[in-house]
GUDRENGU-836225 format. One record per residue (C-alpha): residue number from 1; residue in one letter; z negated, x negated, y. Coordinates in Angstrom, 1 decimal. Layout:
   resi   resn       pz       px       py
    NUM      A        Z        X        Y
...
REM end
This chain:
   resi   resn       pz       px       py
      1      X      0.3    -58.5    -31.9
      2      X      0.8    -61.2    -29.5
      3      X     -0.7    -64.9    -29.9
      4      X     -2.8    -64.5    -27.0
      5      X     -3.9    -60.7    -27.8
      6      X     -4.9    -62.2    -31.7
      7      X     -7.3    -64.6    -29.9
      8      X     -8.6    -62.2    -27.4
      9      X    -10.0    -59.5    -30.3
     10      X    -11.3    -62.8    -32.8
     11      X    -13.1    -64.0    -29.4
     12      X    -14.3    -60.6    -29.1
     13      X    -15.7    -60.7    -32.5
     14      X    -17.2    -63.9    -31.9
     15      X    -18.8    -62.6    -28.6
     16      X    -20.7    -59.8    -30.5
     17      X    -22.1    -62.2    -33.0
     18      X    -23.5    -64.8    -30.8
     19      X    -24.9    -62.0    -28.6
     20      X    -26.7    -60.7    -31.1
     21      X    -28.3    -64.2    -32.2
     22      X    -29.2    -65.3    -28.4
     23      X    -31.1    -61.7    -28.7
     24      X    -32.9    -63.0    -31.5
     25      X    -33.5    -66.1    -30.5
     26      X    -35.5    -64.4    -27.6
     27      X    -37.2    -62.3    -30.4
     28      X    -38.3    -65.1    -32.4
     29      X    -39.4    -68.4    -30.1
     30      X    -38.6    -70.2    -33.3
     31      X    -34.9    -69.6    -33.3
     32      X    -33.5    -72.3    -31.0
     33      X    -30.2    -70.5    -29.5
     34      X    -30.8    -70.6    -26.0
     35      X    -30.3    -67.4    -23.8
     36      X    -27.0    -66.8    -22.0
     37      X    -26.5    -68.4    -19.0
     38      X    -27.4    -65.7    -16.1
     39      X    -26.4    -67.2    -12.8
     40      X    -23.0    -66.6    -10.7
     41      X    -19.5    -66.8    -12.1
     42      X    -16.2    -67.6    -10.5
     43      X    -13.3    -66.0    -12.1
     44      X    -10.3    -68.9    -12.1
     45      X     -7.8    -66.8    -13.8
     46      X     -7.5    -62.5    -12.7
     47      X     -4.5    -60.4    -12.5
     48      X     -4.3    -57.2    -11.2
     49      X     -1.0    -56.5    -12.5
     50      X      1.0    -52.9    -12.0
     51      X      0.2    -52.2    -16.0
     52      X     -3.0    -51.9    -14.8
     53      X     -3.1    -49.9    -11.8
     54      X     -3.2    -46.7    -13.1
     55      X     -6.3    -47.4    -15.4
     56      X     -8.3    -49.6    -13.2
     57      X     -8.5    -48.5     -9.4
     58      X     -9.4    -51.5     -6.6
     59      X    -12.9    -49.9     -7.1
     60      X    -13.2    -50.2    -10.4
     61      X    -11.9    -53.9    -10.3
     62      X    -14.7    -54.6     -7.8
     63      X    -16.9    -52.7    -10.3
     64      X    -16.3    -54.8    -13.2
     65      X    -16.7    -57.8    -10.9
     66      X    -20.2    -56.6    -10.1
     67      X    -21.5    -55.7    -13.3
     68      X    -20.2    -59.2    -14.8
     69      X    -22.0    -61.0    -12.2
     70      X    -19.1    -62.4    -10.7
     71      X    -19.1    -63.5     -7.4
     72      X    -15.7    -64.6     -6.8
     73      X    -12.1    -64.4     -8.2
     74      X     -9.0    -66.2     -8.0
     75      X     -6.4    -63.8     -8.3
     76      X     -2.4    -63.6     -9.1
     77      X     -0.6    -60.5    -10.0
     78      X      2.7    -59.0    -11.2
     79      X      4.2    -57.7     -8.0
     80      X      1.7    -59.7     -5.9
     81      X      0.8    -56.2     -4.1
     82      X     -1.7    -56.1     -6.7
     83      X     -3.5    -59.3     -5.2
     84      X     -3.3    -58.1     -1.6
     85      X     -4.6    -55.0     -2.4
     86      X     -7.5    -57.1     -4.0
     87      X     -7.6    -59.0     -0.8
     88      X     -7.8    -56.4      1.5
     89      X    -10.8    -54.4     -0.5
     90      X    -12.7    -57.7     -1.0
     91      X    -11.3    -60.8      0.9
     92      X    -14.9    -62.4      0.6
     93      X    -14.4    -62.6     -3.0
     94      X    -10.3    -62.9     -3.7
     95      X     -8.7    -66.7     -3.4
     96      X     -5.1    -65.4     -3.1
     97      X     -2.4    -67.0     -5.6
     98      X      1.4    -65.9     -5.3
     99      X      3.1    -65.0     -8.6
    100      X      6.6    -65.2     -8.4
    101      X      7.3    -62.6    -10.8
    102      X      8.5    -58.9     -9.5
    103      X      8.1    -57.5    -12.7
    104      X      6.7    -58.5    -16.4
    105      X      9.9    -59.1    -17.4
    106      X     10.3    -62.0    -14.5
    107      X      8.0    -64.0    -16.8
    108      X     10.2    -65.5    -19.4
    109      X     13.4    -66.2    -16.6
    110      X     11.8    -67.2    -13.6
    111      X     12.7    -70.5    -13.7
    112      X     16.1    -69.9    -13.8
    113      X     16.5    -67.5    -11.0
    114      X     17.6    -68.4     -7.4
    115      X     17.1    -65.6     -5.6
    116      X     13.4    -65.5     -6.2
    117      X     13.2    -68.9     -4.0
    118      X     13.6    -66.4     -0.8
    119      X     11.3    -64.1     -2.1
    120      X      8.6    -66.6     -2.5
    121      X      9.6    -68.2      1.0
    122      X      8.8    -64.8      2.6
    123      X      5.6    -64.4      1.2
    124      X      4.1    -67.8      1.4
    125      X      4.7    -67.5      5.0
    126      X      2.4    -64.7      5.5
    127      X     -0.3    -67.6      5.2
    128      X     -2.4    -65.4      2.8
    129      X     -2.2    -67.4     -0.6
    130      X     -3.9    -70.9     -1.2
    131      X     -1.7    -71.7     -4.4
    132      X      1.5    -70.8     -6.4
    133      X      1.2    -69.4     -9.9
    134      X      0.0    -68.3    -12.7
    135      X      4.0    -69.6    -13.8
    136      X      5.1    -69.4    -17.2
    137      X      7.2    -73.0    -18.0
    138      X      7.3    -73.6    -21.8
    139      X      9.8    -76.5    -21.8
    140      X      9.8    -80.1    -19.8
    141      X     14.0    -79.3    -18.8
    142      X     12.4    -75.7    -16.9
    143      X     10.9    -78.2    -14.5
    144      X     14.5    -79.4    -13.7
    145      X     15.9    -76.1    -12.5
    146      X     16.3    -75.9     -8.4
    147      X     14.6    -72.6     -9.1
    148      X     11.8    -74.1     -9.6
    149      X     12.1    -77.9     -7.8
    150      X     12.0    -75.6     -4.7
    151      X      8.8    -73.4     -5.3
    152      X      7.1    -76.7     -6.5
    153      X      8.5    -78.4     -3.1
    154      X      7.0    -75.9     -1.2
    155      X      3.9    -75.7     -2.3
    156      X      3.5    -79.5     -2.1
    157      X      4.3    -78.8      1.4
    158      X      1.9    -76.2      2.1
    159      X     -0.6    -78.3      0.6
    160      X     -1.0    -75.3     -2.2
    161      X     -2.3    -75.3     -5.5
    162      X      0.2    -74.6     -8.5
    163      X     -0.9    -72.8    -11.6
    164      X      0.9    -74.0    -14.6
    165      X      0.8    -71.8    -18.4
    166      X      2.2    -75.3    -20.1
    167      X      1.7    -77.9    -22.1
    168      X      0.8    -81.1    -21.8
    169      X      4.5    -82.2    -21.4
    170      X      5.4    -79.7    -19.1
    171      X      2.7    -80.4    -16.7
    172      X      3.6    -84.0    -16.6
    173      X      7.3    -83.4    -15.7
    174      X      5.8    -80.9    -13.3
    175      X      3.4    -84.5    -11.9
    176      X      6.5    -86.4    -12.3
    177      X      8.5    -84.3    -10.0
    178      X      5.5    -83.6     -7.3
    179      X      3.1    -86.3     -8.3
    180      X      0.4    -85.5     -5.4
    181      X      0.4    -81.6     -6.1
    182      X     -3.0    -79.9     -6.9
    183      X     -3.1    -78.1    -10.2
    184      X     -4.8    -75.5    -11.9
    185      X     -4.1    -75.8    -15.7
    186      X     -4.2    -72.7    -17.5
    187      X     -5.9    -72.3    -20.3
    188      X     -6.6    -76.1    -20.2
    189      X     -2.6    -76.2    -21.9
    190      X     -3.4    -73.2    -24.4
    191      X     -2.8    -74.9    -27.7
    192      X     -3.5    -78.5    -26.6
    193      X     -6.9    -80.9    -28.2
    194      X     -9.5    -81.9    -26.4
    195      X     -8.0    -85.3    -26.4
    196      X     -4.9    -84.0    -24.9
    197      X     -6.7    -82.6    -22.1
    198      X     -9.0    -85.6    -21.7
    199      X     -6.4    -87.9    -21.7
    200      X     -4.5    -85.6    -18.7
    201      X     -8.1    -85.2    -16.8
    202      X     -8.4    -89.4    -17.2
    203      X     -4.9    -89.7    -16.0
    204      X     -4.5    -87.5    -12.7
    205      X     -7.4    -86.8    -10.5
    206      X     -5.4    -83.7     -8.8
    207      X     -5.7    -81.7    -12.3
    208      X     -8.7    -79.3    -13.0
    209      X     -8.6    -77.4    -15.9
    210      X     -8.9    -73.6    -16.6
    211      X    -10.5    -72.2    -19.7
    212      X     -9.6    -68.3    -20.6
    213      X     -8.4    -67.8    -24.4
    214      X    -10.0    -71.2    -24.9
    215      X    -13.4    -70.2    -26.3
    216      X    -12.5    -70.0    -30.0
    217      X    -11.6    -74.2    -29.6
    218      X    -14.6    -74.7    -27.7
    219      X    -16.9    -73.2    -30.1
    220      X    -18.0    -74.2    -33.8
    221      X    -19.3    -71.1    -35.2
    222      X    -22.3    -70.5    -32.7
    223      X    -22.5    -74.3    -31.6
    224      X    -20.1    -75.8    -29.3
    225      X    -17.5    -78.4    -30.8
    226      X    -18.3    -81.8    -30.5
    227      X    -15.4    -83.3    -28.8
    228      X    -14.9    -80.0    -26.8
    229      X    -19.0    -80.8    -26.0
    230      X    -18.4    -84.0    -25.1
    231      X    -14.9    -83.3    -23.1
    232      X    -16.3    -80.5    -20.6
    233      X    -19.4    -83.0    -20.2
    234      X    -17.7    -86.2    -19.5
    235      X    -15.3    -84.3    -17.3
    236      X    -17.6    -81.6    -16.3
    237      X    -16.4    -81.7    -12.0
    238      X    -12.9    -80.6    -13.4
    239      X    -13.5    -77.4    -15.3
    240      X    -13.0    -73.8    -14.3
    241      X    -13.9    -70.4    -16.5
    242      X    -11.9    -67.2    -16.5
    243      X    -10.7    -64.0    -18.2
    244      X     -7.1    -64.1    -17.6
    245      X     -6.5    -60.1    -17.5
    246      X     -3.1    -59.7    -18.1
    247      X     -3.2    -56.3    -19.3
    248      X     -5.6    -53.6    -18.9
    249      X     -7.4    -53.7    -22.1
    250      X     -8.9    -57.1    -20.6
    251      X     -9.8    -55.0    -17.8
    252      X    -11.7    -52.7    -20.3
    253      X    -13.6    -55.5    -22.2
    254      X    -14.0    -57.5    -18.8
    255      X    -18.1    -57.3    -19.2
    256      X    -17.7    -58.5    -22.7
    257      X    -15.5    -61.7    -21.9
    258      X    -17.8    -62.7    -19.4
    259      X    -20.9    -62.4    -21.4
    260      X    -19.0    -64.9    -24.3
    261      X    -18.4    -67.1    -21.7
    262      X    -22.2    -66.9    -20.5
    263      X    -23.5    -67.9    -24.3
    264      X    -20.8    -70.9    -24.8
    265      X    -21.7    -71.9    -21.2
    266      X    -25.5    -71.4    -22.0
    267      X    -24.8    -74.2    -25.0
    268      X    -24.5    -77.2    -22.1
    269      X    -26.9    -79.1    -20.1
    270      X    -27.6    -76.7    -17.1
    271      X    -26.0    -79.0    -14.5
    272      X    -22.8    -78.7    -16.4
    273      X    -23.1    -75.5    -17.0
    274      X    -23.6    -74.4    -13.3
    275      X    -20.4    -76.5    -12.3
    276      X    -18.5    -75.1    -14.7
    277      X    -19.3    -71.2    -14.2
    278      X    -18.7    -71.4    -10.5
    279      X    -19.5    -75.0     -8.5
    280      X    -16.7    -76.5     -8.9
    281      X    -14.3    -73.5     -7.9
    282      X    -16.8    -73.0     -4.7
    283      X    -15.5    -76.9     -4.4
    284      X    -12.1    -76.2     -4.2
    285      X    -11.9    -73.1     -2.7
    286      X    -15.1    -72.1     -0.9
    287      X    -18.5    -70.2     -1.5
REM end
């Protein structure tokens, strides 16, 4: 079982448990969980990848969509058909990314492969996508490659958002290299503290962090973590929510990731809590 499978089924299990209190909270007025938050969402982090097409139709994508409650989704997918076929169903509710990956097992060498520059080239200049990524770069020398120099010259360029999977190093050689580029960290740096990500939100205004496979840092048992509480407040015009369906069991607990979002979100003063879910995506990328 992969790392990020592990913490999808323990989230899960921590979903069904604090559903069940926030019902019984509304069953007992002296139970002080509050009820889940029940206003829009804007999915940060969708794929519709190929390992999913057979399973889950465009329909049925727009279906999950609908019975979540969410209004808007920014998509990448492995080939990026998947997003365009997204797009064209739904293009009041996709904000295109391009992934550079052709097929799954792009993922792990697309740093180091030239010929994908072209690729990319071809389909940024369509004019569809507003950002480059999700991109898998697990070491501060990937950054270095020319591979990857040239997609993050071009989306500088194109004044496009890139959509690091990294750590806090990585993204910093990433800043180092294109220090004006607009990022969308994913999974606010996966394994990284809440003083890690503070410290990158304090030091570079164009970095907004995404939280999918986040949830079991954010939460302490059915409370929210105090510096995690105190991080996504302080900072709360920089934070994004999202599934991250990368394969198409997501896709099959999509309702269920959502509603664990709604209780942690719940948890948060309701300003916050409304930026967070979907204001500050409508920000960056429209209503």
């Amino acid at each position: 079982m992969s790392v990020s499978v592990a913490r999808s089924s323990q989230f899960l299990t921590l979903v069904l448990g604090m559903l069940v209190l926030a019902a019984d909270a509304g069953a007992d007025p002296v139970k002080s969980q509050p009820q889940p938050y029940d206003g829009p969402i804007f999915d940060a982090h969708v794929h519709y990848n190929r390992t999913s097409w057979d399973e889950f139709q465009v329909k049925d994508v727009i279906g999950n969509w609908n019975a979540a409650g969410v209004r808007r989704s920014l998509v990448s997918s492995t080939p990026d058909d998947g997003t365009l076929k997204l797009l064209d169903a739904a293009p009041d509710r996709v904000v295109p990314f391009f992934r550079p990956y052709i097929t799954a097992t792009t993922l792990g060498a697309w740093y180091k492969m030239p010929e994908l520059v072209a690729y990319t080239k071809e389909r940024l200049d369509r004019g569809l996508h507003v950002g480059l990524g999700e991109v898998h770069l697990v070491r501060p020398e990937n950054v270095e490659t020319p591979t990857v120099r040239e997609h993050l010259r071009m989306a500088a360029a194109r004044g496009l958002y890139i959509q690091p999977h990294s750590d806090a190093a990585v993204l910093e050689a990433i800043l180092k290299a294109e220090p004006e580029i607009k990022v969308i960290w994913v999974h606010a740096g996966f394994h990284e503290s809440a003083a890690a990500v503070g410290a990158m939100l304090d030091a570079h205004e164009n970095v907004w962090a995404e939280l999918s496979l986040r949830e079991k840092d954010i939460m302490d048992g059915d409370q929210l973590d105090p510096a995690w509480r105190d991080l996504l407040i302080r900072h709360a015009d920089r934070f994004l929510v999202g599934t991250d369906t990368y394969i198409a069991e997501r896709w099959h607990e999509y309702e269920a990731l959502v509603a664990g979002q709604r209780v942690w979100l719940s948890l948060l003063p309701m300003d916050v809590t409304e930026l967070i879910a979907h204001k500050n995506a409508e920000r960056l990328f429209g209503p």
